[in-house]
C-alpha positions as CSV (number, residue, x, y, z in Angstrom):
1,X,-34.4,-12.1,56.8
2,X,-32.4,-8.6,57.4
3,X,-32.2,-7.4,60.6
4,X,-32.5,-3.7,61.1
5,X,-29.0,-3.1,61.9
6,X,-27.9,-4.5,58.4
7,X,-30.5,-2.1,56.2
8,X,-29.1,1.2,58.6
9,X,-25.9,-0.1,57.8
10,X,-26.4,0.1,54.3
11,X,-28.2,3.5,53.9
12,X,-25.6,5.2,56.0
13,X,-23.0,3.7,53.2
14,X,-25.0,5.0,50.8
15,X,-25.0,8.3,51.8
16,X,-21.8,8.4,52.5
17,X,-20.7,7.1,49.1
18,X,-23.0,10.0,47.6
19,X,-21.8,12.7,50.0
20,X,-18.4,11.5,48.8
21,X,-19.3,12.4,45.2
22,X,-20.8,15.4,45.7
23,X,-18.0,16.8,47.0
24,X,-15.3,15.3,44.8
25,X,-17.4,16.9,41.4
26,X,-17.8,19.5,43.2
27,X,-14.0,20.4,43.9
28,X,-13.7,19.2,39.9
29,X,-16.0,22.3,39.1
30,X,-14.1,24.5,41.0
31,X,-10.6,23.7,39.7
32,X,-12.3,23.8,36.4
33,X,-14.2,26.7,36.8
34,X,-10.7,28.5,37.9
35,X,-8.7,26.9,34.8
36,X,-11.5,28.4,32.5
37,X,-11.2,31.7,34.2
38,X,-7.6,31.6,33.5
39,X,-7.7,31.0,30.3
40,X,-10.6,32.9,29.5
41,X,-8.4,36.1,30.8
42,X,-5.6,35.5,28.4
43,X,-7.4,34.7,25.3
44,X,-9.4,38.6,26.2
45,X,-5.9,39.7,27.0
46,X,-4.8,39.4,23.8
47,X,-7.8,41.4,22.1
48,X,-7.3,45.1,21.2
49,X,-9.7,47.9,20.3
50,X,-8.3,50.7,18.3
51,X,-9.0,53.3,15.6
52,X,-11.4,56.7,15.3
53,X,-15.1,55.9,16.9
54,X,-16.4,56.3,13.3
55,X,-14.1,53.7,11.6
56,X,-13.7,51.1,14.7
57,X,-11.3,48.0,14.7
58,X,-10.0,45.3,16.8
59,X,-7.2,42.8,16.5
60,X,-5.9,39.6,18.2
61,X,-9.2,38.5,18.8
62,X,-9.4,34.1,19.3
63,X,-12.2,32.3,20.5
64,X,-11.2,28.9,21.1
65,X,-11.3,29.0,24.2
66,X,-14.7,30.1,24.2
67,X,-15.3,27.6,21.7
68,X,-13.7,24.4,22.7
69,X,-14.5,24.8,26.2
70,X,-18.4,26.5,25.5
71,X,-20.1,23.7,27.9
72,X,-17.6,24.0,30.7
73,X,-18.6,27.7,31.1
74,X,-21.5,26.6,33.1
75,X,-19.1,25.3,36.0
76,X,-18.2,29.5,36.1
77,X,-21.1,32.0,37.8
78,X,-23.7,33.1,36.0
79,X,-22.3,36.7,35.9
80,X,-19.2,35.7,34.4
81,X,-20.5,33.1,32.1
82,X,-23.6,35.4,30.8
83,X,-20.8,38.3,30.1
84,X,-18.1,36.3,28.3
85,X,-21.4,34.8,25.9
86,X,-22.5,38.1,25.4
87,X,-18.9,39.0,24.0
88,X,-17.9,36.2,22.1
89,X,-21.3,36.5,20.2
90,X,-20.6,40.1,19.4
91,X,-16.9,39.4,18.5
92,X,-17.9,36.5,16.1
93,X,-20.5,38.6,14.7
94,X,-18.2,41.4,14.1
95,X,-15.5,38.8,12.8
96,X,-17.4,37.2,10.8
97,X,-19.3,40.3,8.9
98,X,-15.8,42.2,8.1
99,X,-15.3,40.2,4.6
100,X,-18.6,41.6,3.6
101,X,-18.5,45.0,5.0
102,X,-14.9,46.5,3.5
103,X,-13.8,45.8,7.4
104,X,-16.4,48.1,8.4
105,X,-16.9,47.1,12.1
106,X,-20.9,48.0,13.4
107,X,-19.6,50.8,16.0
108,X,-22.2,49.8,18.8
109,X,-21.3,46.4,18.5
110,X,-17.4,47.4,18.7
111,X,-18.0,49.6,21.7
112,X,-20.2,47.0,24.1
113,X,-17.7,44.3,23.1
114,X,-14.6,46.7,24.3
115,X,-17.4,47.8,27.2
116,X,-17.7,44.3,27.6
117,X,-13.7,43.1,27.8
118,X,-12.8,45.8,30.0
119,X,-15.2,44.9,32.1
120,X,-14.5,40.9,32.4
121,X,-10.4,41.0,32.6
122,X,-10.4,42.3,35.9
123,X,-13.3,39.9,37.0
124,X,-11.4,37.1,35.3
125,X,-8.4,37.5,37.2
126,X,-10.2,38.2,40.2
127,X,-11.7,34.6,39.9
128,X,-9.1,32.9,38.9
129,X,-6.7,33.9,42.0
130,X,-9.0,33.1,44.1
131,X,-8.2,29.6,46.5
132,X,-9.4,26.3,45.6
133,X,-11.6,26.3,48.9
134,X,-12.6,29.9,48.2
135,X,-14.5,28.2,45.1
136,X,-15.6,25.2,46.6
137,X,-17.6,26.8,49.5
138,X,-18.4,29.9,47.4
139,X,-18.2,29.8,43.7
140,X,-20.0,32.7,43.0
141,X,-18.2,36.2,41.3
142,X,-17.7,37.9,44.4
143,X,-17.6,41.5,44.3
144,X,-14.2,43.5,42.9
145,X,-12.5,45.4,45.5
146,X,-13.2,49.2,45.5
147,X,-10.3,50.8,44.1
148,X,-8.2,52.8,47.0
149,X,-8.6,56.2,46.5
150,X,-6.1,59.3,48.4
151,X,-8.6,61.0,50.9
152,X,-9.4,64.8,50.2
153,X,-7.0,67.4,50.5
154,X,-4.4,64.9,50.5
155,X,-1.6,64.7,47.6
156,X,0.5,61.9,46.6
């Protein structure tokens, strides 16, 4: 017959064995999510938006990252995850319709992409600086510092 003591026993093992891999997948999300950040950042780095607003084009544009990686962008926050989708899909669009356009780039397209670039490198590198612990207790995008601005009347 088990005695009490025995089945406690074995529940408190339990949860501790389950405590203990909640928090080791956890820290694996975060060191992943902060890898995929990284690299994330350089592959947008290397992107470039030029020419006249009537005749867009961009260069250096890659998406393996995005590509290879595509299921480990849920370990980033939702923000960060939902705006690097929303540009790949309009960078691979755009790539993908220049043979059969003359290289004609749909303006709108180019312009929320760039919007959308500009927009994630700082928040990349934001996230990926952050601490290990930083992302395990919080994970989410935290908010970019407000750039420091000279007060009135005063000249630098």
């Amino acid at each position: 017959m088990l005695e009490l003591k025995q089945v406690v026993s074995a529940l408190l093992g339990a949860i501790v064995a389950l405590l203990g891999q909640s928090v080791a997948a956890r820290a694996q999300r975060s060191r992943a999510a902060k890898r995929l950040a990284q690299a994330s950042w350089e592959e947008l780095s290397a992107a470039h938006f030029y020419g006249p607003e009537d005749k867009p084009t961009f260069a250096g544009f890659s998406s393996q990252t995005f590509d290879t990686l595509f299921r480990e962008l849920a370990e980033l926050p939702e923000t960060l995850a939902r705006d690097l989708m929303r540009y790949h899909w309009r960078m691979k669009y755009m790539e993908e319709m220049k043979p059969h356009t003359g290289d004609h780039v749909n303006p709108q397209f180019w312009r929320d992409a760039r919007d959308l670039r500009a927009s994630l490198l700082p928040r990349l590198e934001t996230y990926a600086a952050r601490h290990g612990l930083s992302l395990f207790f919080r994970a989410r995008e935290l908010p970019l510092p407000a750039p420091v601005r000279p007060a009135l009347g005063r000249h630098s």
